[in-house]
ZAMARGU-4260 file (C-alpha; in steps of 0.2 Angstrom, whole numbers, plus 5000, padded with zeros to 4 digits):
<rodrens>
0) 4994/4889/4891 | 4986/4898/4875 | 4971/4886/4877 | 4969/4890/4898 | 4952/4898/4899
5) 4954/4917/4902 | 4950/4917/4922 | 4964/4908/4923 | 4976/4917/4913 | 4971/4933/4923
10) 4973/4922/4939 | 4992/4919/4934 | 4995/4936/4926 | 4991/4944/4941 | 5007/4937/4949
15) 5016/4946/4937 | 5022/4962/4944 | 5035/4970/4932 | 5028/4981/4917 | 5041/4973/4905
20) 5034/4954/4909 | 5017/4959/4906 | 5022/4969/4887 | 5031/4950/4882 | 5014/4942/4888
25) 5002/4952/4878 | 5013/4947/4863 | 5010/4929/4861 | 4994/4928/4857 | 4978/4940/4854
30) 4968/4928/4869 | 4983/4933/4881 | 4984/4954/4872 | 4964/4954/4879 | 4968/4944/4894
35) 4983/4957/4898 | 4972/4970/4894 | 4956/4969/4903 | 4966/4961/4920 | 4979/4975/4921
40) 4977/4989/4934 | 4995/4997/4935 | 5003/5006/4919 | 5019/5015/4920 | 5022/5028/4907
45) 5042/5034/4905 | 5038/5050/4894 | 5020/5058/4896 | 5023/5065/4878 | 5027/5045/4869
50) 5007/5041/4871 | 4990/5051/4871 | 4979/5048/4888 | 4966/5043/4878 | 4975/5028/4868
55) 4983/5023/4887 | 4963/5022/4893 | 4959/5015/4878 | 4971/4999/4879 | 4968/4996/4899
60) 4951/5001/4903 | 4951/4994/4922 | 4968/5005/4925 | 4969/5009/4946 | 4986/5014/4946
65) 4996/5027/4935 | 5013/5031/4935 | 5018/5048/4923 | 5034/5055/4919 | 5038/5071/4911
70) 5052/5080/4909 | 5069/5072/4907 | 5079/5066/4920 | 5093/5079/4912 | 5084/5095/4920
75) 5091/5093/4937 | 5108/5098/4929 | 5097/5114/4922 | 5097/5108/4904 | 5078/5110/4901
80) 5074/5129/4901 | 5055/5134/4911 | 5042/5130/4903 | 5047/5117/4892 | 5032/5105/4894
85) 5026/5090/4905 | 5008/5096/4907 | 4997/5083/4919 | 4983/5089/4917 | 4979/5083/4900
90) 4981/5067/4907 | 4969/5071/4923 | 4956/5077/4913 | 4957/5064/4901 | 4954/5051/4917
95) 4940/5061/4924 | 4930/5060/4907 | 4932/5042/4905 | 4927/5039/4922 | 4940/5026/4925
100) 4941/5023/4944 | 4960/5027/4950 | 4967/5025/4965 | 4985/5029/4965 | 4993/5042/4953
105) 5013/5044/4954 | 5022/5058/4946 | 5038/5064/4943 | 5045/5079/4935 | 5030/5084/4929
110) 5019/5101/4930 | 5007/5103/4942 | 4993/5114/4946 | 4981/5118/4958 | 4966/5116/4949
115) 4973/5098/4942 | 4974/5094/4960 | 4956/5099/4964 | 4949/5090/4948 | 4958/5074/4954
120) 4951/5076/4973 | 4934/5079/4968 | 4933/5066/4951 | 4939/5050/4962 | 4932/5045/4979
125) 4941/5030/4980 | 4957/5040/4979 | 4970/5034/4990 | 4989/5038/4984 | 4998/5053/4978
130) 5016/5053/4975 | 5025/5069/4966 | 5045/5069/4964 | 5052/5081/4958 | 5035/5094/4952
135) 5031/5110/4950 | 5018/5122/4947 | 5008/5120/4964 | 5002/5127/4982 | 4998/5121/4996
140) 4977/5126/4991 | 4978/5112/4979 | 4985/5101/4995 | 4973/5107/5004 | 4959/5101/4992
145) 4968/5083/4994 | 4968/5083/5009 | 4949/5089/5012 | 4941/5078/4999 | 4952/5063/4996
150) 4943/5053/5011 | 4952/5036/5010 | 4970/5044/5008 | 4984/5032/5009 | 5000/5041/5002
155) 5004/5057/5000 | 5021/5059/4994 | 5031/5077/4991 | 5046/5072/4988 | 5058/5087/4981
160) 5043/5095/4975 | 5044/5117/4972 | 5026/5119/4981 | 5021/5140/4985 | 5016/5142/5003
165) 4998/5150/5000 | 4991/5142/5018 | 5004/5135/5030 | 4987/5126/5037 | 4983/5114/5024
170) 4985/5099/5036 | 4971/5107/5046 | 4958/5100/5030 | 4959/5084/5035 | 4944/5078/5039
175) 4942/5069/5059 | 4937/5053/5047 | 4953/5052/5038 | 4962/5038/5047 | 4970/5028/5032
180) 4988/5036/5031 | 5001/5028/5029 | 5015/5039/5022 | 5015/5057/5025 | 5031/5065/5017
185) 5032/5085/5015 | 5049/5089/5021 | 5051/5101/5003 | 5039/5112/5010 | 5046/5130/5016
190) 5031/5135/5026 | 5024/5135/5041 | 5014/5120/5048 | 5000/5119/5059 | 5010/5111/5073
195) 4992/5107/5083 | 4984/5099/5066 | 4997/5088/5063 | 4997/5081/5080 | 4980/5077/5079
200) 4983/5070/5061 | 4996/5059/5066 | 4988/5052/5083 | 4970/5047/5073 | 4983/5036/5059
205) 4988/5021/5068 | 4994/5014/5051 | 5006/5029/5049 | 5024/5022/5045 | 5033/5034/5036
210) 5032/5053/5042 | 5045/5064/5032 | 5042/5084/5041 | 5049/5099/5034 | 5062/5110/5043
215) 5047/5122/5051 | 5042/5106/5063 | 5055/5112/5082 | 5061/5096/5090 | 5050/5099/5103
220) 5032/5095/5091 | 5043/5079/5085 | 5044/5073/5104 | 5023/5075/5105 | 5022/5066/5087
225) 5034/5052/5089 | 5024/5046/5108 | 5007/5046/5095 | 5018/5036/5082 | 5030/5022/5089
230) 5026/5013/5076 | 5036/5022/5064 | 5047/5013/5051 | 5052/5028/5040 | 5057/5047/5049
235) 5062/5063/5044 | 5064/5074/5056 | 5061/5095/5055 | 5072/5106/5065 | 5088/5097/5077
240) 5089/5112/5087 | 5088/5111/5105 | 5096/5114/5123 | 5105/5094/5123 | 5107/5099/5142
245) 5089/5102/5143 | 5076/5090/5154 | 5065/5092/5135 | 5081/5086/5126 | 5082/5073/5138
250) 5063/5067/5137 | 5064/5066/5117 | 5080/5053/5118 | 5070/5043/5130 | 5054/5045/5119
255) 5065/5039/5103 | 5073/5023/5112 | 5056/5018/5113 | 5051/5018/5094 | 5061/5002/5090
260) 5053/4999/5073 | 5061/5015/5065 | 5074/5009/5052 | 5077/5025/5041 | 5078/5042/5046
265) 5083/5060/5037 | 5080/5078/5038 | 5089/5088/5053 | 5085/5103/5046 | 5098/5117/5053
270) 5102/5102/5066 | 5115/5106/5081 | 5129/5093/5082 | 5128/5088/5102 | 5107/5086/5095
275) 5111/5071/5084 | 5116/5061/5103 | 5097/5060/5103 | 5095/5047/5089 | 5109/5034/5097
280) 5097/5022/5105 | 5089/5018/5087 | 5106/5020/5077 | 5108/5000/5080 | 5092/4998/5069
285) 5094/5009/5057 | 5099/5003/5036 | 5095/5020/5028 | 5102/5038/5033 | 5099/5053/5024
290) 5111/5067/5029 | 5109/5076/5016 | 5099/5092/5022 | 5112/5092/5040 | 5125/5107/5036
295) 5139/5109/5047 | 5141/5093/5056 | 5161/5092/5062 | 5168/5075/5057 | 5170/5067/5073
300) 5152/5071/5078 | 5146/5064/5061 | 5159/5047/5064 | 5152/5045/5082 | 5135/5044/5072
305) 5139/5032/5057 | 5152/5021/5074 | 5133/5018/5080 | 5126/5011/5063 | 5132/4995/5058
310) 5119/4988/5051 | 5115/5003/5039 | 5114/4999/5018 | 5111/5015/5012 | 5120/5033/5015
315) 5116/5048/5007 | 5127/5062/5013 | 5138/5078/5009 | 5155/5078/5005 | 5158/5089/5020
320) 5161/5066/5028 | 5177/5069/5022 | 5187/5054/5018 | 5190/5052/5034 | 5173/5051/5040
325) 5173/5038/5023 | 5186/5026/5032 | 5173/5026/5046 | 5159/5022/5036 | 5171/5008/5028
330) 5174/5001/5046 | 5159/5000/5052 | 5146/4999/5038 | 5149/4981/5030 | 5132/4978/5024
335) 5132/4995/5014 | 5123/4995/4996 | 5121/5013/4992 | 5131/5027/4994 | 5129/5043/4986
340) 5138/5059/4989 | 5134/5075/4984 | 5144/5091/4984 | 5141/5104/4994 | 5156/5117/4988
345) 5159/5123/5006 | 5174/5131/5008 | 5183/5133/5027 | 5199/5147/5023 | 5204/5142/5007
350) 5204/5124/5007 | 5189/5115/4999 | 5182/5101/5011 | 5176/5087/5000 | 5182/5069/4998
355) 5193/5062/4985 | 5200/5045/4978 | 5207/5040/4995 | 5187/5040/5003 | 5182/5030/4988
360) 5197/5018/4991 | 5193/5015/5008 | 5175/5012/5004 | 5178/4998/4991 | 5188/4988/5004
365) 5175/4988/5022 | 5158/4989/5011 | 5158/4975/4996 | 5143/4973/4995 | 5140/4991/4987
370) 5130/4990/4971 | 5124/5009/4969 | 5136/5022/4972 | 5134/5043/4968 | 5151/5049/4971
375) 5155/5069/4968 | 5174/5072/4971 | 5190/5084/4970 | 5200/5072/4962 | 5200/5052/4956
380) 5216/5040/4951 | 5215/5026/4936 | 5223/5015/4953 | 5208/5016/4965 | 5193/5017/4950
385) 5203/4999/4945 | 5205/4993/4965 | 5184/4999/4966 | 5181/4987/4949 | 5189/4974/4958
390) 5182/4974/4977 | 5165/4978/4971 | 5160/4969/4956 | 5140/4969/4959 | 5139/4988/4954
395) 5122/4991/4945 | 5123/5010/4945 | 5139/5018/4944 | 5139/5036/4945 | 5154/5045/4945
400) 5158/5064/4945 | 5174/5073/4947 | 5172/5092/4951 | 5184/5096/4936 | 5177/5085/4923
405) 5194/5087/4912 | 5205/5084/4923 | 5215/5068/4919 | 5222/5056/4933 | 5232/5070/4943
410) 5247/5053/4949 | 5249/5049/4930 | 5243/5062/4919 | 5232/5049/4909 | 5214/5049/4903
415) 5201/5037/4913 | 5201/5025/4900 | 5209/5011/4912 | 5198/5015/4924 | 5181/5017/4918
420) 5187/5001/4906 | 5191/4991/4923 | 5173/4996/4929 | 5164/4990/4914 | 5173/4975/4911
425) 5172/4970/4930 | 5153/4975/4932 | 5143/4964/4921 | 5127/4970/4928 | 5129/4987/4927
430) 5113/4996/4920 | 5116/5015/4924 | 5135/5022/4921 | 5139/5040/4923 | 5158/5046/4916
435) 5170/5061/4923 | 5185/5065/4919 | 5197/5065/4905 | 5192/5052/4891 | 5197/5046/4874
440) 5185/5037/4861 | 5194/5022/4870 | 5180/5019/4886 | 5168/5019/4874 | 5174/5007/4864
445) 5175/4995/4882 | 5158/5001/4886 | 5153/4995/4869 | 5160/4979/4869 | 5155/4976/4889
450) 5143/4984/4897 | 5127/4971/4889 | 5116/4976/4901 | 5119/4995/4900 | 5103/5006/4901
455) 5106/5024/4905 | 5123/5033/4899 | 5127/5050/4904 | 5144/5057/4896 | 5151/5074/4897
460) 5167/5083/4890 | 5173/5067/4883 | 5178/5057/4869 | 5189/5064/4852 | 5178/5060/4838
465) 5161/5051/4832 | 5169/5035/4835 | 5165/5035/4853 | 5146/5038/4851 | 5144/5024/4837
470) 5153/5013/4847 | 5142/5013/4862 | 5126/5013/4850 | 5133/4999/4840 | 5136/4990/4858
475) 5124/4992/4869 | 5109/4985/4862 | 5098/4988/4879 | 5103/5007/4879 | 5087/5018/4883
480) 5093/5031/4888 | 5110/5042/4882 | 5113/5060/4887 | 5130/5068/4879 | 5136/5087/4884
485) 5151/5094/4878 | 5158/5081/4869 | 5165/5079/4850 | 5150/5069/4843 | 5145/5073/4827
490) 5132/5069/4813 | 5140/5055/4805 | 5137/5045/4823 | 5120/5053/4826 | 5115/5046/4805
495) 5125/5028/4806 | 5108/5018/4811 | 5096/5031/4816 | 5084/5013/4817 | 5093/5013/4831
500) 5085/5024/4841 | 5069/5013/4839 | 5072/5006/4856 | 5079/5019/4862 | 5068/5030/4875
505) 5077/5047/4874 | 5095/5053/4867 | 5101/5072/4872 | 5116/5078/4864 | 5118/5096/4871
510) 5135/5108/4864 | 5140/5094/4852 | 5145/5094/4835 | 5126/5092/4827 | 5119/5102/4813
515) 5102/5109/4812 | 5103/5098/4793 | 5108/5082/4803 | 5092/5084/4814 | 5081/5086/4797
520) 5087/5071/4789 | 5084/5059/4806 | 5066/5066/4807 | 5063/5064/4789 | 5067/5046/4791
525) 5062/5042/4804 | 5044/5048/4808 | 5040/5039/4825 | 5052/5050/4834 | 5051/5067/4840
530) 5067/5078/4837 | 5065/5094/4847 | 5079/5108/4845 | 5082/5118/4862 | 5086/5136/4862
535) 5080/5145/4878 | 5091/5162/4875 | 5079/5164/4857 | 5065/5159/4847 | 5070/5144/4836
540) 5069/5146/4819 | 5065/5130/4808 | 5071/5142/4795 | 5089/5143/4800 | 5105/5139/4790
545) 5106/5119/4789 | 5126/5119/4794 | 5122/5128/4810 | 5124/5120/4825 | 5113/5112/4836
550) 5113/5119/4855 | 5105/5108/4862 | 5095/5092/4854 | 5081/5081/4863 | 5074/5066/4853
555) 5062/5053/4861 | 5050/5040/4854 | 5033/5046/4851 | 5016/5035/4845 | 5007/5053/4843
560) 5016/5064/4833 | 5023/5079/4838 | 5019/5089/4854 | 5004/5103/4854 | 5011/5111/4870
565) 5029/5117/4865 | 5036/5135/4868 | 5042/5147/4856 | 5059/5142/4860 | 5056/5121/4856
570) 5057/5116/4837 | 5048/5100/4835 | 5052/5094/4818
</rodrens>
């Protein structure tokens, strides 16, 4: 195939869609680098501060499609102080000047302005899809210039964004031409909405499928929506508040049987429990629920529900379910393949309502096809995490937290060892593993030896020395990312093969045992990385006494050096 002629080539590397296929084709030969080149329009970049925008235009000159990423995954857990970086508009401005012509621009943690919107709604008229997870740094005027300008628009995507209400009536910019959407998701929003302009907006897209409303949208405007929308694959709804006895309560189920084609649904914003009756005609259909936003739901309400949904394959819920509302899930929800649980810390008198090793247990027997599970809990046994390793060995994302995250098995007084080590050994496939509990150097001498596939570790107040960190980097040789907190790790683990971290994409070790020297001698030696020293509560010193230790330390791979963009309180060395 070296000798196809390049039309060819391109014809056949268009079929190949995954970004890590195409970076092995560009390195057989320099005929397939140029062909790769010039025929790829979709880049994905994992750190917005590894490349410059100008070397990323430079290499794909016919890029459509770009997908950023800026701050670390870590900062949901608050270990990345404001203002620590992940700037677009660098990137923006670099795309406007070279006049590339992109269509789709997806972003995730990153920092977001106003004006950066408004450069990319007036730079690219073929515009068509915008996608922000997670950003900041924005209000709904720079929506509104979207919305106003980009004629063609496809996607636009909020997902858990922090946007500032300036105008609650941005939707009202769309122009009457702008019949193109096809996802419309702005359910972070805390505004106000033009209830009249989204109507219209929704009844002029005939292409709309998913439709994700914040909690300012009354059931009463998602009745008038949903008769424009039947075709509907993907809902959130706003508010769930209504009379249920009501002859307008009574018109919306009748409205919502009829949109057959809806198979996912979330929102319920400050949603009454006798209001969810209104969704049983589609709960048949449904494979994804979100319940994530609906406080307060008594169990048997909330059982009735999940009773209706047997074909669902992804929950995302509270642990206000209970384990009792888990067994229910268990019984009816065979085809499940995502769970995730997140706590809610409500407390009813003075017992804490969550869910514990006995939900888990009972979700390992009724749902075995499980492959991704997010499970936060009061308590877990060595005995169910070995009983989970053994009814579901297809995990590929285990993530496991424990409210207490030193507590040891509460039945036996042992540390997770067994457990964990059960997971591992059981879950060949298992790319993303998050531990909890009480732990010796012991699991990470398991998740070294088993885990081959492993990508992302996150670890916290575990292990006894260095031994466990050396283990897993000795191990796990398709590590890219590792974040550590709290944990005994020191620099004899962080200096055994700092070539290691080569193909590493990012490695955080926050309240460990490393030195300021430690993080001198990596840099030194190894140039291509960044190591940034974290101290939010002062100015960091470069200056300060080598022995002293290390807050908190980020170090990623980095083909331009060290970042012009870092505050006071960022070391860069």
């Amino acid at each position: 195939m070296v000798h196809f002629p390049e039309e060819v080539l391109e014809h056949v590397f268009g079929f190949m869609n995954s970004h890590r296929d195409r970076n092995n084709l560009c390195l057989v030969c320099k005929n397939w680098y140029r062909v790769e080149r010039l025929s790829r329009k979709s880049v994905f970049i994992g750190n917005c501060y590894s490349i410059s925008p100008e070397r990323v235009i430079e290499r794909f000159p016919r890029l459509k499609s770009l997908t950023l990423k800026g701050k670390p995954h870590f900062v949901d857990f608050n270990f990345v102080p404001y203002g620590w970086g992940g700037f677009v508009y660098p990137w923006i401005d670099a795309l406007v000047k070279s006049e590339i012509e992109l269509k789709e621009l997806r972003l995730k943690r990153m920092v977001v302005t106003d004006e950066c919107l408004q450069l990319l709604s007036s730079s690219f008229v073929n515009f068509e899809s915008l996608i922000l997870v997670r950003c900041e740094g924005f209000t709904t005027d720079g929506l509104a210039a979207i919305a106003a300008n980009c004629r063609f628009l496809k996607d636009l995507d909020l997902r858990e964004s922090k946007v500032d209400d300036h105008r609650g009536h941005w939707l009202s910019c769309f122009p009457d031409c702008c019949t193109s959407l096809v996802t419309l998701k702005f359910a972070c929003l805390k505004g106000s909405v033009n209830l009249e302009a989204l109507e219209r907006l929704v009844a002029r897209s005939p292409n709309l499928t998913s439709l994700r409303l914040n909690g300012a949208v009354p059931l009463e405007a998602l009745k008038k929506i949903l008769i424009h929308a039947p075709q509907l694959v993907d809902l959130g709804t706003g508010s769930f508040v209504h009379d249920p006895y009501s002859e307008a309560f009574a018109g919306l189920t009748n409205i919502i049987s009829k949109c057959k084609s809806i198979t996912e649904i979330s929102g319920f914003f400050n949603v009454l429990p006798f209001c969810l009756s209104a969704i049983y005609p589609i709960c048949l259909n449904l494979t994804c629920l979100n319940l994530c936003r609906a406080t307060g739901i008594p169990s048997n309400c909330l059982i009735k529900l999940v009773s209706r949904c047997a074909k669902l394959q992804c929950l995302w819920v509270m642990d206000w379910i209970g384990d009792i509302g888990l067994e229910a899930v268990a019984s009816t929800c065979k085809d499940l393949q995502e769970l995730r649980v997140y706590a809610s810390f409500d407390i009813i008198g003075n017992d804490f309502v969550g869910v514990s090793e006995k939900g888990l247990f009972a979700i390992s027997i009724g749902c075995r096809k499980l492959h991704l599970l997010l499970y936060t809990c009061k308590q877990m046994t060595n005995a169910v995490l070995i009983a989970v390793a053994k009814n579901c060995p297809n995990f590929i994302c285990f993530r496991l937290c424990i409210l207490d995250p030193r507590e040891p098995d509460p039945t036996t007084m042992q540390p997770f060892d067994e457990g964990f080590g059960a997971i591992v050994q059981s879950c060949r496939h298992l790319k993303r593993l998050t531990l909890s509990g009480q732990l010796t150097d012991q699991v990470f001498l398991y998740i070294g030896v088993h885990c081959e596939q492993l990508e992302v570790l996150s670890v916290a107040f575990a292990g006894e020395s260095s031994d466990g960190m050396t283990y897993v980097l000795n191990g796990c040789q398709k590590l890219r990312k590792f974040d550590i907190r709290d944990s005994p790790f020191g620099n004899s683990a962080l200096l055994m093969d700092v070539e290691r971290y080569e193909t590493m994409q990012s490695l955080l070790m926050s309240s460990c045992n490393v030195s300021i020297g430690a993080c001198k001698i990596l840099a030194k030696k190894m140039p291509s990385l960044n190591v940034e020293i974290i101290n939010e509560n002062q100015q960091a010193n470069s200056s300060a006494d080598d022995e002293e230790r290390v807050k908190r330390m980020y170090l990623y791979r980095s083909l331009v050096g060290k970042r012009k963009d870092a505050p006071e309180y960022v070391i860069t060395l």
